[in-house]
MIKOL-856533 format. One line per field, with one value per residue: x, y, z of N, C-alpha, C, O in turn; residue in one letter; residue number from 0. Coordinates in steps of 0.02 Angstrom, whole numbers. Example, Ala and Ser with C-alpha at 12.3 -4.5 7.8 and 13.67 -1.06 7.14 Angstrom:
! MIKOL-856533
npx <- 660,642
npy <- -284,-112
npz <- 390,354
capx <- 615,684
capy <- -225,-53
capz <- 390,357
cpx <- 660,645
cpy <- -165,2
cpz <- 390,394
opx <- 712,670
opy <- -166,57
opz <- 423,402
code <- A,S
pos <- 0,1
! end
This chain:
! MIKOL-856533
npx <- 7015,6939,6826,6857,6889,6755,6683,6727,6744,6584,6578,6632,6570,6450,6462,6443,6321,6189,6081,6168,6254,6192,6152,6185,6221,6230,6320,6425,6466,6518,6654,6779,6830,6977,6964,7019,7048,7075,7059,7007,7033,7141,7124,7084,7006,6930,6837,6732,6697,6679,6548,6473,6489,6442,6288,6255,6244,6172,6127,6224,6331,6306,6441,6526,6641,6806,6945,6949,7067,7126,7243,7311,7372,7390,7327,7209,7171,7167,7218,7130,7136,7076,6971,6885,6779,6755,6614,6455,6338,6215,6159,6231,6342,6520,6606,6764,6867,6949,7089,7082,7107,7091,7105,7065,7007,6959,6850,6793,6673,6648,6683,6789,6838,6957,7064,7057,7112,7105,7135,7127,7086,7162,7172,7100,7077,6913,6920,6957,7075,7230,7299,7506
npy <- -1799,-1735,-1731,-1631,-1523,-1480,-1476,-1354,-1269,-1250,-1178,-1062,-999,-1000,-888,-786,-785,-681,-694,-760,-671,-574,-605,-608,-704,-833,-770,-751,-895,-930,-873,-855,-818,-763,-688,-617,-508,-421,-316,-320,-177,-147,-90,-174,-288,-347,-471,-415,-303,-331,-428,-283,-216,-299,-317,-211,-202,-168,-223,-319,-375,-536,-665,-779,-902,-942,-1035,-1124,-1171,-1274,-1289,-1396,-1364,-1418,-1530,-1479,-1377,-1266,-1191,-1097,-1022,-916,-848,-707,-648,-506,-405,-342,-236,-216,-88,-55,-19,-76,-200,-226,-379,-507,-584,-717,-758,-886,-924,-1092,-1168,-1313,-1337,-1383,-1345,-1361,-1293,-1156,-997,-920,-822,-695,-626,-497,-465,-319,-366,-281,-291,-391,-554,-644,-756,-727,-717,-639,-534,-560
npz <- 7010,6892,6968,7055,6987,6929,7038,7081,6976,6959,7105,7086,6978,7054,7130,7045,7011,7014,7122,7219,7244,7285,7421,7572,7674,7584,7511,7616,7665,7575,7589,7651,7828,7814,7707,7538,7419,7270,7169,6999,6970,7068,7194,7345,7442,7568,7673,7737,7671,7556,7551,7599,7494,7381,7441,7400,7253,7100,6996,6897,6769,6674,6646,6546,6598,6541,6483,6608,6727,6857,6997,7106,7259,7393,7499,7527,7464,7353,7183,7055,6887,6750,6618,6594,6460,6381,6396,6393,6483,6598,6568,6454,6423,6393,6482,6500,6475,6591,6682,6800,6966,7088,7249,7342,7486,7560,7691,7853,7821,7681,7534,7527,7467,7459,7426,7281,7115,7009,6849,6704,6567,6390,6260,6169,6099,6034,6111,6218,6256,6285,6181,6127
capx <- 7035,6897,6775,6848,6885,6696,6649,6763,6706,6530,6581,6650,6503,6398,6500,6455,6247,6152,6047,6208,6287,6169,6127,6259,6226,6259,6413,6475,6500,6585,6705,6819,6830,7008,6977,7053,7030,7139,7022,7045,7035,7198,7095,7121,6934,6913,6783,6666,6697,6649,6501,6448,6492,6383,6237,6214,6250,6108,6144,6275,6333,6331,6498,6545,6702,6855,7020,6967,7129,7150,7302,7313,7413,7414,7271,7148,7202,7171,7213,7103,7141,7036,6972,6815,6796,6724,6530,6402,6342,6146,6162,6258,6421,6572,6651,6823,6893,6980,7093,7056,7122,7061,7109,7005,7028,6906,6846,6750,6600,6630,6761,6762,6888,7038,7088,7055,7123,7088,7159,7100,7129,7170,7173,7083,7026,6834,6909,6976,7158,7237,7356,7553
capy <- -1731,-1710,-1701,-1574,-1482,-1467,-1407,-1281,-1218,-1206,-1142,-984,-985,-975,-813,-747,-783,-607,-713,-779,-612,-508,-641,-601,-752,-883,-763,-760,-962,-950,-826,-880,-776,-708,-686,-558,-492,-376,-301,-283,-93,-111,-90,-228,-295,-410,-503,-386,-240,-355,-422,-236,-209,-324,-290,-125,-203,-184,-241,-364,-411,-577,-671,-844,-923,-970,-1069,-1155,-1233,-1314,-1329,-1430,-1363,-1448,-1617,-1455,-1295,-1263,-1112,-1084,-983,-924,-792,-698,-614,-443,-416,-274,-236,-227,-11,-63,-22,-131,-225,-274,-446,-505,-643,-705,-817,-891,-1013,-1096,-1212,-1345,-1314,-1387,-1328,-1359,-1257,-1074,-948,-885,-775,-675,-548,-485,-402,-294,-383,-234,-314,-483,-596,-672,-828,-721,-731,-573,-542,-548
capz <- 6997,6885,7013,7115,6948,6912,7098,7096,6926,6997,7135,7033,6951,7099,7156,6975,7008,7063,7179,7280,7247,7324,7468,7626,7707,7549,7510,7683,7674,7509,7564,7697,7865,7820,7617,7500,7342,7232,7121,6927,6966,7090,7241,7403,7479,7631,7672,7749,7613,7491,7572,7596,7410,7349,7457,7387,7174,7075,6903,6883,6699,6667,6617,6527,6618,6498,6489,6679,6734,6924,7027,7176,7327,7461,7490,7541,7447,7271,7138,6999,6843,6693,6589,6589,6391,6372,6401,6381,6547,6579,6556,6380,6441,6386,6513,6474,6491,6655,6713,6850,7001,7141,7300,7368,7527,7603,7769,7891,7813,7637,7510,7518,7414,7526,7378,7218,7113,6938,6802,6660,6502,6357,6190,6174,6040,6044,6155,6298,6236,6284,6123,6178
cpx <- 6981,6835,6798,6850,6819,6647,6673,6734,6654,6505,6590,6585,6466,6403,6470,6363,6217,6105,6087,6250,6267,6126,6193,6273,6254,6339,6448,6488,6545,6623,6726,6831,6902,7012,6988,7046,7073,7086,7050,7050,7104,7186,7095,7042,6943,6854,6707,6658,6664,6597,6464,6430,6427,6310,6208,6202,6179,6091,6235,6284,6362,6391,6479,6634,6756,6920,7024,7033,7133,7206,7315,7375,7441,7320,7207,7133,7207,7186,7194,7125,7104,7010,6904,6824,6759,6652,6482,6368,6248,6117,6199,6317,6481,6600,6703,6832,6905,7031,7086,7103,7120,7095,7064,7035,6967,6908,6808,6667,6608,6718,6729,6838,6915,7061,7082,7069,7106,7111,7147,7135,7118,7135,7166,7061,6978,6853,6912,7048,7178,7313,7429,7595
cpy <- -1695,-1680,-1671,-1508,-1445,-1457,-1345,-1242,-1207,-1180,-1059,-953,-967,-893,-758,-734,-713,-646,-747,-692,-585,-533,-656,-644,-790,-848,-772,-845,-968,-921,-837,-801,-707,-686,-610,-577,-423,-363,-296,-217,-94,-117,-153,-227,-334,-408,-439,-311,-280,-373,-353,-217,-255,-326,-251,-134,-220,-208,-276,-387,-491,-603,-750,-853,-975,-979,-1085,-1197,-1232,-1330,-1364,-1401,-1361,-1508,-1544,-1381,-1314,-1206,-1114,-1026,-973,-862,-774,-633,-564,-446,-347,-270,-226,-135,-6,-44,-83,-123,-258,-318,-426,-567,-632,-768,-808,-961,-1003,-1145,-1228,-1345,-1383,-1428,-1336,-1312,-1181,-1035,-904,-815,-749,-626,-571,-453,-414,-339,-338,-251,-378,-496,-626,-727,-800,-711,-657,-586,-527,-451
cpz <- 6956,6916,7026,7049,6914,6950,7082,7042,6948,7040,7129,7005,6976,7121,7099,6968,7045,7112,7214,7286,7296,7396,7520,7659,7638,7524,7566,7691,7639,7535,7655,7758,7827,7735,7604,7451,7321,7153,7051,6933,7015,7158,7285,7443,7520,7630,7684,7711,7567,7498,7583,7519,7366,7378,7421,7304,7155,7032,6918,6822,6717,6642,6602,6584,6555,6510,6584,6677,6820,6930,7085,7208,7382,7443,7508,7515,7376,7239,7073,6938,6796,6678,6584,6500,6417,6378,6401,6432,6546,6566,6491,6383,6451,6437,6488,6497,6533,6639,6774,6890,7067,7179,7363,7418,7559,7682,7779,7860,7735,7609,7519,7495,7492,7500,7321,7209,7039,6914,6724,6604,6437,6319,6189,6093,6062,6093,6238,6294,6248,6202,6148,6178
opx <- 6969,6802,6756,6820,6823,6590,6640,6702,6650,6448,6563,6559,6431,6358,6475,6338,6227,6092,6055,6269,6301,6082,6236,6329,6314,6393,6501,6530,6599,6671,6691,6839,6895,7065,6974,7038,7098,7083,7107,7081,7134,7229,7112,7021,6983,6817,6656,6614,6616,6562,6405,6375,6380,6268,6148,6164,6141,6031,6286,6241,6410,6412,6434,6670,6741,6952,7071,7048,7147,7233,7352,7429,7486,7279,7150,7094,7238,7164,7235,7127,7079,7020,6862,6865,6731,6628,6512,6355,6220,6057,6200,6351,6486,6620,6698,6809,6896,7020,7083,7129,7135,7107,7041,7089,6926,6956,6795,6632,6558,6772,6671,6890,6897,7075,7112,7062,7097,7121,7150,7196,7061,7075,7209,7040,6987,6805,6891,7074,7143,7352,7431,7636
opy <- -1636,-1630,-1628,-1455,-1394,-1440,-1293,-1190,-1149,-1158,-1012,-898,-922,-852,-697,-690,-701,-606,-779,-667,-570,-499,-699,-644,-776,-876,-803,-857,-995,-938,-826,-744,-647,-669,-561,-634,-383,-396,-274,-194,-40,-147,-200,-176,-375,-367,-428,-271,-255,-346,-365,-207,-236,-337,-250,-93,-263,-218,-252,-429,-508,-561,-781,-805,-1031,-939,-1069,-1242,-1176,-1372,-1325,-1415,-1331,-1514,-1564,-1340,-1360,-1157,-1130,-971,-1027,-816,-817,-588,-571,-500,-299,-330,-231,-124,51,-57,-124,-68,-311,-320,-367,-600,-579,-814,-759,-1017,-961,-1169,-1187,-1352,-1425,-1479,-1308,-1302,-1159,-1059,-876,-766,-789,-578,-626,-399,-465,-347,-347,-240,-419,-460,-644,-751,-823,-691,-614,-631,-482,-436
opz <- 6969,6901,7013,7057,6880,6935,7071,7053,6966,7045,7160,7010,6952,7125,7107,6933,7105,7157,7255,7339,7345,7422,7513,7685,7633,7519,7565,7734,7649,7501,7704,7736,7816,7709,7638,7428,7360,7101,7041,6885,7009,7190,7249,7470,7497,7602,7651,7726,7538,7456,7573,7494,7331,7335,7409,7276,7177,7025,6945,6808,6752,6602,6631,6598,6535,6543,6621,6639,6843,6893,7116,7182,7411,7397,7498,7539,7348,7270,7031,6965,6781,6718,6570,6493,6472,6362,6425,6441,6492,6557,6468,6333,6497,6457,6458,6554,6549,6588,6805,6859,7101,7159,7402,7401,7581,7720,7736,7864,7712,7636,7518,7517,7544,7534,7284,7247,7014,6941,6689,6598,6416,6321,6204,6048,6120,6122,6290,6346,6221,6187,6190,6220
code <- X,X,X,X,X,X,X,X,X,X,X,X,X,X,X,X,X,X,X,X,X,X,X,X,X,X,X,X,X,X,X,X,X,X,X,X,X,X,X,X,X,X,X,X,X,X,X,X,X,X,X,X,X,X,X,X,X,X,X,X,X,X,X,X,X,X,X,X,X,X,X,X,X,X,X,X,X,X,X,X,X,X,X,X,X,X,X,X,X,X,X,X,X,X,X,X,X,X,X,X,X,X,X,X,X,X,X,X,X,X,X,X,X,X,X,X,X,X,X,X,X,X,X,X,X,X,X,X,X,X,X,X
pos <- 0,1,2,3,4,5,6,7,8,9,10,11,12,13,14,15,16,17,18,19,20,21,22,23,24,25,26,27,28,29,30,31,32,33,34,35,36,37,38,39,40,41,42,43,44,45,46,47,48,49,50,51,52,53,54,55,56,57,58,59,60,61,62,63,64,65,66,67,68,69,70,71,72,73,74,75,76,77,78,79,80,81,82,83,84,85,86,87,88,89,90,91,92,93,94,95,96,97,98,99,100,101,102,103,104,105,106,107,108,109,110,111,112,113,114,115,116,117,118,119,120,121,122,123,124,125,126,127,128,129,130,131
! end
């Protein structure tokens, strides 16, 4: 379980690199024909919106990933959870926190993310913790 718990994190991670970001071919493996996303803004992306979307990003703020937790469900289907903290963006504009969660299911060809959505986190403390 650890292993798959420490693909999947750098699989996230990979999603999070400006040189897989802004590369339509290495995202189009990660990101599963019928994938969805539920933006922290509210907003609903499929695959080939988001692939467009990131084509065109020019500046991407980096993020740390916090409180990874893995759930297994099913022998080929996973759902990730975890928190991205606040960040200063590369124009100096605060980005607020997120949570975040993602499933991911092994193919064929490897794992690729089925699903993600995000949401704004308000009022955090330095770990990521949104306060209750």
């Amino acid at each position: 379980m650890k292993d798959l718990t420490n693909l999947i994190f750098d699989l996230e991670k990979r999603l999070a690199q400006p040189e897989v970001r802004s590369d339509t071919q290495k995202m189009s493996a990660l990101l599963a024909d019928d994938f969805v996303e539920f933006g922290a803004s509210g907003r609903r992306f499929d695959k080939q919106q988001t692939l467009r979307l990131l084509a065109k990003e020019h500046e991407f703020p980096p993020y740390e990933i916090h409180d990874f937790q893995l759930t297994t469900l099913s022998d080929n289907t996973v759902l990730v959870t975890y928190a991205i903290p606040a960040r200063t963006a590369p124009d100096g504009a605060l980005q607020p926190g997120s949570r975040r969660s993602s499933i991911w299911q092994q193919t064929d060809g490897g794992w690729q993310i089925l699903f993600h959505q995000g949401t704004w986190i308000t009022t955090e403390n330095s770990t990521g913790r949104a306060y209750g």
